[in-house]
N, C-alpha and C positions, 0 to 999 in steps of 0.2 A: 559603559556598556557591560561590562565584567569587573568584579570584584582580584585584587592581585596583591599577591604576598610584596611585602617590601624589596625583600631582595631583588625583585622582577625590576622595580623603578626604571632602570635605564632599558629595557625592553622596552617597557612601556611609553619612556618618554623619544624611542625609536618610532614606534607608533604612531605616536602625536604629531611628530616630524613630520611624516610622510603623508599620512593618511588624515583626511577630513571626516569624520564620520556625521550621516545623513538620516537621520530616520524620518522614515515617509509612510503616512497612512496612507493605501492606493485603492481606498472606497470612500477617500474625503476630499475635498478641496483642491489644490493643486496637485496633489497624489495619484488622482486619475488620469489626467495628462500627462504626467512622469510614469504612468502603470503601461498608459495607452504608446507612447513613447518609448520605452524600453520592454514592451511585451510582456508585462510581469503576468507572471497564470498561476502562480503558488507561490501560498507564503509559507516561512520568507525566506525573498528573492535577494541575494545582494548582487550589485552590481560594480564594480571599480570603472568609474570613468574616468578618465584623463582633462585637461583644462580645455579640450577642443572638447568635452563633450561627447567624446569616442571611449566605446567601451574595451578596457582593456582587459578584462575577466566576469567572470560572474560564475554563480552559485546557488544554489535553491538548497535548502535545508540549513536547520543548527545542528553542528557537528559537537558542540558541546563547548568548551574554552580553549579546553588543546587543541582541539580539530581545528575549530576558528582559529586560531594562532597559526596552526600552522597551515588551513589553507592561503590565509592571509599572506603570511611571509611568500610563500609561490606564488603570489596574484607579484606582491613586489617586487618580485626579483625578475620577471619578464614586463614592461610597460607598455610596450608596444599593443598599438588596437589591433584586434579579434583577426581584422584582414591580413594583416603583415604579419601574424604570427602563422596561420594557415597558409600563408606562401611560402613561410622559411622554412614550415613542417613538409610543405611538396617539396623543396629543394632538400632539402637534408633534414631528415628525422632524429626527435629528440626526446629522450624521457621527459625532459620535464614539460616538451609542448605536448606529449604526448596527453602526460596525465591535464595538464589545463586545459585543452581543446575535448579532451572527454565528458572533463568537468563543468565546460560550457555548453558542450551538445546538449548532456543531459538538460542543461537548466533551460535550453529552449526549443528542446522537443525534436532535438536533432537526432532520433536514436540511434538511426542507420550508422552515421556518421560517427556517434560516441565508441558504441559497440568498434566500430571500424579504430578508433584512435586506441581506444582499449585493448585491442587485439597487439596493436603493433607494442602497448606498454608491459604485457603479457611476455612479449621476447626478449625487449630491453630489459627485466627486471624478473630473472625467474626465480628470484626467491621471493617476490610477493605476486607471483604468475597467482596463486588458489585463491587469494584476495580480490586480486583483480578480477578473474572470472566471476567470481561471486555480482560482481559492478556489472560485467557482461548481460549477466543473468536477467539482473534489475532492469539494465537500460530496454532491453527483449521484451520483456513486460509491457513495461509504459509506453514498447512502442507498437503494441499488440492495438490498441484503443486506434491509432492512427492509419495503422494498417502494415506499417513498417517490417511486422513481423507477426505469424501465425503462430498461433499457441500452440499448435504442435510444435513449431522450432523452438518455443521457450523450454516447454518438455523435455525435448528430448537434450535441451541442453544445461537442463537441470540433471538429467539422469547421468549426465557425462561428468560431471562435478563429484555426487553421491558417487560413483564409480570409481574416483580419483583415487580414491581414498584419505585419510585423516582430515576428515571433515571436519570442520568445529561446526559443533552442535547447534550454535545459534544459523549457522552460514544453512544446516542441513533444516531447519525449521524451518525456513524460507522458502527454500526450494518446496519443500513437502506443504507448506501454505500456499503457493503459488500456484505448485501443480495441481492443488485440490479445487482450488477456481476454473483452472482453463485444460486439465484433460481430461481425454475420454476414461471413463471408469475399470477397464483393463488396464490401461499408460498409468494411471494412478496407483492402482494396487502395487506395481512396480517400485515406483517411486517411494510411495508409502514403507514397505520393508525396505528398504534400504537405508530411510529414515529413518526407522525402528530401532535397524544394527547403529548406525550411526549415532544415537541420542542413547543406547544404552545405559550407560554408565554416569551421566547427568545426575547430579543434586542438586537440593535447592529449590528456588523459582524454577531450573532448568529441567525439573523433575516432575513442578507441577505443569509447565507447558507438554511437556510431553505426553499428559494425561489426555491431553486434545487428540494426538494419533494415537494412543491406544483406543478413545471412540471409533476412530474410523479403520482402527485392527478389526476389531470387536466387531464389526459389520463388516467391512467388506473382507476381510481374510479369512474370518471366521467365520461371518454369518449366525451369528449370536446377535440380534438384536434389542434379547433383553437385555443383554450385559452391555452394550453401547449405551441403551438408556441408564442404566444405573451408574454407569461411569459419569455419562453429560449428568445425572444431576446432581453428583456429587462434586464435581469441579465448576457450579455456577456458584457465584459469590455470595456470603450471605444474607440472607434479606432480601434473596431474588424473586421470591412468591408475592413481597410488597414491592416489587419495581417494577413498572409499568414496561422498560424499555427491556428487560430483563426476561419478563414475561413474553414481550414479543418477541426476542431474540429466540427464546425454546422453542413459542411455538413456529417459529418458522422454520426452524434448525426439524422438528418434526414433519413439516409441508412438504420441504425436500428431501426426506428421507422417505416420506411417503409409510408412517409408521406411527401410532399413536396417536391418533389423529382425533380421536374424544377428547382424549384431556388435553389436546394440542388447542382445540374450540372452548374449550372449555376458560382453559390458563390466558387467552388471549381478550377472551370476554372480559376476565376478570381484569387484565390490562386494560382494555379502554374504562373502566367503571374509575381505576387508581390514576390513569390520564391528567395532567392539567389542563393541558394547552385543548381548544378544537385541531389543531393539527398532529399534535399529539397521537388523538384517538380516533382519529381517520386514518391514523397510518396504519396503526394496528383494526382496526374494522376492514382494513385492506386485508389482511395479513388472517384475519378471522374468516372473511368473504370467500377465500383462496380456498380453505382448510373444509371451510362450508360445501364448496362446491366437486373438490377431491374425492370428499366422503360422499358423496351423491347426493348433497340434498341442494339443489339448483337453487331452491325458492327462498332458502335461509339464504344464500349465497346472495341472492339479488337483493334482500332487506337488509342485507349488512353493506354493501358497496353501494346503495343509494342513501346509507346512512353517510357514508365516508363522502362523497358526492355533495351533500348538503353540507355538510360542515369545510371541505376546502374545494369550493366549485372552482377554484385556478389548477385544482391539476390534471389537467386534460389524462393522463394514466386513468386515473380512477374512472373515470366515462367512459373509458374504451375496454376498461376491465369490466365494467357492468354491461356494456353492452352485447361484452363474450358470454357475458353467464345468461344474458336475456336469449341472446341466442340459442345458449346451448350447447357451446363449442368451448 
């Protein structure tokens, strides 16, 4: 599964020992019934089962070789299934059920509950208390979609972080992505400078990420709109004017800004013509339709979203978008 220096050997044949390693496609064959059976919703999902069949940890994401390692060794060193470990964390609370039972909510959409295990690991371990908030933050998130939690609470508990102070810059680029999704546009301008002071000093790739929040200095702190567009077009990759998906991504990054909006129709058209796929270029005729009908011209709008309509009549979106512009509304 990973490549390992020699010297590791006896890790590794620690590993061997213990661990049976299982790889399963969960869109083929018997994989579905194992996906459907342990609830797998993202890959990938690892799971440690025990010989009854009982899950004794589990995990969603590659953490990398280290990370794997070492979340691995913590799945080992507690065996016990999921239930008896959450009865021994009610009776007497422990770092390391902490962080396993966090580690598990997340991976199966327990967020309330993560965030909750998280908290308590936040007290046991306050020199990695800023880390772990960071995990807080995440689990808030993804459990916004379920209802768990309101994006204003992820907000404002982004803002508490950026607050802390000694943010590391990657931890502060998160929050400032985050919060660019789910708050209102006062709660963001907030966030946003604080994210600013916080990524200061960054080089590197970490210099070119931050050119992303200087677009959205440049507009909303400033209110310079043309200098927001000359920033985005100087930080899209090169060869973006020949890349279909490239091409979409501006002109929609234009739609929601509600600014540029000619060559926004313009860049997008020329997208579906570089298209390959018919889904492809439905998506951006979507995307074209939208920009169409912003800028007031309805009847372009309606010829481009019956164009997208014909080419992937399975996506019930598009019939309901064409039927908003047929309307009018």
């Amino acid at each position: 599964m990973f490549a390992r220096e020699a010297s590791d050997d006896e890790q590794l044949k620690s590993y061997l020992e213990n661990v049976i390693l299982l790889k399963n496609d969960c869109e083929k064959g018997e994989g579905v019934d194992l996906a459907k059976k342990y609830e797998v919703r993202v890959y990938p999902t690892y799971a440690m089962v025990n010989h009854a069949g009982e899950v004794t940890d589990r995990w969603a994401g590659y953490p990398g070789v280290a990370g794997f390692i070492e979340t691995t060794d913590a799945a080992l060193a507690d065996r016990r299934a999921i239930e008896a470990k959450q009865a021994a964390f009610a009776e007497e609370p422990t770092l390391p059920l902490a962080y396993g039972l966090a580690r598990y909510s997340e991976a199966v959409f327990a967020s309330e509950d993560a965030v909750r295990y998280y908290r308590v690991a936040m007290t046991m371990d306050p020199e990695h208390a800023g880390e772990v908030r960071g995990q807080v933050f995440m689990a808030m998130f993804y459990g916004v979609r379920s209802g768990a939690f309101k994006p204003a609470d992820v907000v404002a508990e982004g803002q508490e972080i950026l607050a802390a102070g000694d943010v590391d810059p990657e931890t502060a680029f998160t929050v400032a992505g985050v919060s660019r999704r789910l708050a209102e546009p006062e709660q963001y301008k907030l966030v946003l400078a604080a994210a600013l002071e916080a990524t200061a000093s960054v080089t590197g790739d970490m210099a070119e990420a931050r050119r992303e929040l200087e677009v959205d200095e440049a507009m909303l702190l400033e209110g310079d709109t043309r200098k927001a567009l000359d920033i985005k077009r100087s930080i899209m990759p090169e060869g973006w004017r020949e890349d279909p998906g490239a091409l979409n991504s501006f002109a929609w990054w234009c739609f929601e800004n509600d600014f540029n909006l000619d060559e926004a129709l313009e860049l997008a058209l020329r997208g579906v013509e570089l298209a390959g796929s018919e889904g492809d270029k439905a998506n951006i005729l979507d995307t074209a339709a939208e920009i169409a009908f912003k800028n007031g011209d309805a009847s372009k709008a309606v010829e481009l979203e019956t164009r997208a309509v014909e080419l992937a009549p399975d996506r019930d979106a598009f019939k309901k978008t064409l039927e908003r512009f047929q309307a009018g509304s």
